[in-house]
C-alpha positions in Angstrom: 76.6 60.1 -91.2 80.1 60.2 -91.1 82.3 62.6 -93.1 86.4 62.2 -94.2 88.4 64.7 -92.8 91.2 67.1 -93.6 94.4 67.5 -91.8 94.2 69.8 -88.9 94.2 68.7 -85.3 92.2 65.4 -86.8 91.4 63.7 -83.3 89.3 66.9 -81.9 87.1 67.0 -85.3 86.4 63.5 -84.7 85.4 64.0 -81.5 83.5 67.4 -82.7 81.1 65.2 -85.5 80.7 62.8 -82.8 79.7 65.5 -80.5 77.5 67.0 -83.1 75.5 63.5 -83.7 75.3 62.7 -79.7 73.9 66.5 -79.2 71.2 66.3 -82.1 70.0 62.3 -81.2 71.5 60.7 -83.6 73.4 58.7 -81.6 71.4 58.1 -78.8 72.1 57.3 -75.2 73.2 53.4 -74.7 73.7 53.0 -77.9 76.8 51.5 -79.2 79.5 53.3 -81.1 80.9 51.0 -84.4 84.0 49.4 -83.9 87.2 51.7 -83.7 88.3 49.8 -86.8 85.6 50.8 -88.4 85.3 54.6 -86.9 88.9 54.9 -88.8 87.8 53.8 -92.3 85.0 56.1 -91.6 86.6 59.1 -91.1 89.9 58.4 -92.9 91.9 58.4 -90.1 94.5 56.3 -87.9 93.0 53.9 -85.0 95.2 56.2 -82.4 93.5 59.2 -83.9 90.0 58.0 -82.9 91.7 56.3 -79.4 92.6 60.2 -78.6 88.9 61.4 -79.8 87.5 58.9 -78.0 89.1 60.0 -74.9 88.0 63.8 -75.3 84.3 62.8 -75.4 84.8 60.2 -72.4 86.9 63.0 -70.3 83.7 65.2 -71.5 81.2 62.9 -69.9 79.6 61.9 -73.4 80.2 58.2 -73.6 81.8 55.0 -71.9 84.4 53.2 -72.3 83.5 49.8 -71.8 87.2 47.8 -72.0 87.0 44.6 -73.7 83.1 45.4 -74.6 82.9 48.6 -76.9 82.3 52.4 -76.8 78.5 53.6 -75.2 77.2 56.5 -76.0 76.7 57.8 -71.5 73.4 60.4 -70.5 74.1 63.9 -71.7 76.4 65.7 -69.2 74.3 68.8 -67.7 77.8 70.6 -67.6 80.7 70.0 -70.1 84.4 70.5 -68.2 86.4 72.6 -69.9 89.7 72.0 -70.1 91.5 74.4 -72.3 90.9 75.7 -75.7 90.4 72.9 -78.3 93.0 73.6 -80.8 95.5 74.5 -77.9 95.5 70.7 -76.2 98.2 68.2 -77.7 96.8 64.4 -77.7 98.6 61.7 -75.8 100.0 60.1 -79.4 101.3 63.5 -80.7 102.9 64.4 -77.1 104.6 61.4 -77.1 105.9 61.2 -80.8 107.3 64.8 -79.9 108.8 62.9 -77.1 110.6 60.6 -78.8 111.9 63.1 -81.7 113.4 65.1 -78.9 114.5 62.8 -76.3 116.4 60.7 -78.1 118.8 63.3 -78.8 118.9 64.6 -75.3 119.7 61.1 -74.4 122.3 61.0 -76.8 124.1 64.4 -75.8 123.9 63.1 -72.1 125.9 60.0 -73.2 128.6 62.1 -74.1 129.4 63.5 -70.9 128.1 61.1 -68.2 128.7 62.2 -64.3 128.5 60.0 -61.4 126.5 62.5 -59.6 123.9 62.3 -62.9 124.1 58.4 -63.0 123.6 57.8 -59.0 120.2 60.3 -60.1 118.7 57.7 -62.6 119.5 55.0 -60.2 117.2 56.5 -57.5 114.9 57.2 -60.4 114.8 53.5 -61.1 115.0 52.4 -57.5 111.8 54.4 -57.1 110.3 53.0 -59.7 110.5 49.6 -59.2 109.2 50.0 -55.4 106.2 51.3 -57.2 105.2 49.8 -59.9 102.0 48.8 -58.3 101.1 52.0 -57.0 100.6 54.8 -60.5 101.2 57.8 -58.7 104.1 57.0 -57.7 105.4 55.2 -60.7 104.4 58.1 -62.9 106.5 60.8 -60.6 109.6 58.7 -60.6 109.0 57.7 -64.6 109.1 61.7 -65.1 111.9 62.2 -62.8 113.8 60.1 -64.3 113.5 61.6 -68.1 114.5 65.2 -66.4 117.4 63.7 -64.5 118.8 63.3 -68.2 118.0 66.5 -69.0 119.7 67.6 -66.2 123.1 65.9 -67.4 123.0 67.9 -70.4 123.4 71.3 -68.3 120.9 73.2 -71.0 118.6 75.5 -68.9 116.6 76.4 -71.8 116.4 72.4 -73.2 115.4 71.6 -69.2 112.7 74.3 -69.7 111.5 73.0 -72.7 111.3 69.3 -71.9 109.7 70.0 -68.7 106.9 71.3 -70.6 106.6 68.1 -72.7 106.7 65.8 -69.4 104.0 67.6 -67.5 101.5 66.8 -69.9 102.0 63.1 -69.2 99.7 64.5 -66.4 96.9 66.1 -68.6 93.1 64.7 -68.0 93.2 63.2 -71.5 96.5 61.6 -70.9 95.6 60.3 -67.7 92.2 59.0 -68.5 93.9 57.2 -71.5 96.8 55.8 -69.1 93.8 54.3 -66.7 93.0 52.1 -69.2 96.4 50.3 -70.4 99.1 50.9 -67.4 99.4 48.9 -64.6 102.2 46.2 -62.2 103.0 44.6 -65.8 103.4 47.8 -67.8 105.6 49.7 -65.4 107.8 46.8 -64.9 108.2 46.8 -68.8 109.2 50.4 -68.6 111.7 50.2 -65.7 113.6 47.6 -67.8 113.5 49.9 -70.9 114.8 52.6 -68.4 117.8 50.7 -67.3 118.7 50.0 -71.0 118.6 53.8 -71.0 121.0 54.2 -67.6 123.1 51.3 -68.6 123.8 52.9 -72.1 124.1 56.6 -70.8 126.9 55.3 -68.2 128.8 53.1 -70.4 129.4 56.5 -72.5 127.9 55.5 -75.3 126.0 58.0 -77.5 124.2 55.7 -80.0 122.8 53.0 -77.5 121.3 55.7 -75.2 119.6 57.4 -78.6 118.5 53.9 -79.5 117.7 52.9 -76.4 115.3 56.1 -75.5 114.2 55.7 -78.9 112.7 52.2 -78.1 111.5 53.0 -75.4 108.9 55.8 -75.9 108.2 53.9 -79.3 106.8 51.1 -77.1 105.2 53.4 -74.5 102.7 54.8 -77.8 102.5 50.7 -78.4 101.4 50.3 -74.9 98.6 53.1 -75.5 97.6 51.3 -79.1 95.3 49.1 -78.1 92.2 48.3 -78.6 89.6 49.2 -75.7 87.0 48.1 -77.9 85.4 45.0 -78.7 88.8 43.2 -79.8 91.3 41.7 -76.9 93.9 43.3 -75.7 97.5 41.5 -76.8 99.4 41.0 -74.8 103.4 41.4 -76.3 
């Protein structure tokens, strides 16, 4: 039923054969998707690489996501939203992996040259977030103010422009469905910690703690987005 893929954007040809078999009845409507284990094996991919094609069909109205119970196959969706071009959409994972790659050195370079005016910036940023942490919209806006107030120190129009591109997608429909399901109080706490190791290590003027300390913390925000909304627990670290 299930074929082994090639590199290429791998999560949207999972979600196309799975597409495919929903369309023609093969998987039919409350029926139960195998494990997302098992969906890996399957199509010789990573469990993250499923998690993001799992999100497309979901966002797509094609199944249910049925935390701590499995994956459903939902009723055939008499329209199909459309949110850009296939191929042109970046999953959650890869968006965030590009993240850290590039973050970490703006981080870095912002060590280097710390202002009070930039500091006094992130502390708002965290004051902001820590008044929110219960309340995602919120949260979120401050979380991405915060990573562009260190863009900011580095005084790089061009880098700003760049980045800014990378952050807004933390916005996307797939990013945000996928967010629903493992943010809340306890996660955004986590991350307003890892933000003042950030701070702390940007103000003390001290290039390789920032980089780490970035580094860390965008590692454990594709951690925090790796579990399993399947049949298996969610851990809790």
């Amino acid at each position: 039923m299930f074929v082994t893929l090639e590199p290429r954007r791998l999560y949207r040809q999972v979600a196309d054969q799975i597409r495919v078999l929903i369309e023609a009845g093969e998987l039919v409507v409350g029926g139960r998707l195998p494990a997302e284990r098992d969906l890996a094996e399957r199509f010789g991919v990573s469990r993250p690489t499923v998690r993001e094609a799992l999100i497309v069909l979901e966002v797509e109205g094609y199944i249910q996501i049925r935390m701590g119970s499995g994956v459903y196959i939902a009723q055939k969706p008499a329209t199909v939203p459309v949110i850009r071009s296939a191929d042109e959409v970046e999953g959650p994972f890869e968006i965030l992996q590009a993240r850290c790659i590039v973050e970490s050195a703006i981080a870095e370079e912002a060590a280097r040259h710390p202002s009070p005016a930039g500091i006094a910036r992130l502390d708002e940023m965290l004051a902001r977030m820590q008044a929110s942490v219960d309340q995602p919209e919120r949260a979120i806006a401050a979380d991405l103010a915060f990573h562009a107030a260190i863009v900011d120190m580095v005084g790089n129009a061009a880098l700003r422009h760049f980045i800014s591109l990378l952050i807004d997608k933390r916005t996307s429909p797939y990013f945000e469905k996928l967010a629903s399901y493992f943010e809340g109080p306890h996660t955004w706490q986590r991350a307003v910690e890892e933000h003042k190791a950030i701070r702390d290590a940007i103000a003390a003027g001290d290039p390789s703690a920032a980089r780490e300390a970035m580094r860390r913390h965008l590692t454990l925000a594709q951690k925090r987005f790796s579990e399993s909304f399947g049949e298996e627990p969610v851990r809790e670290d």
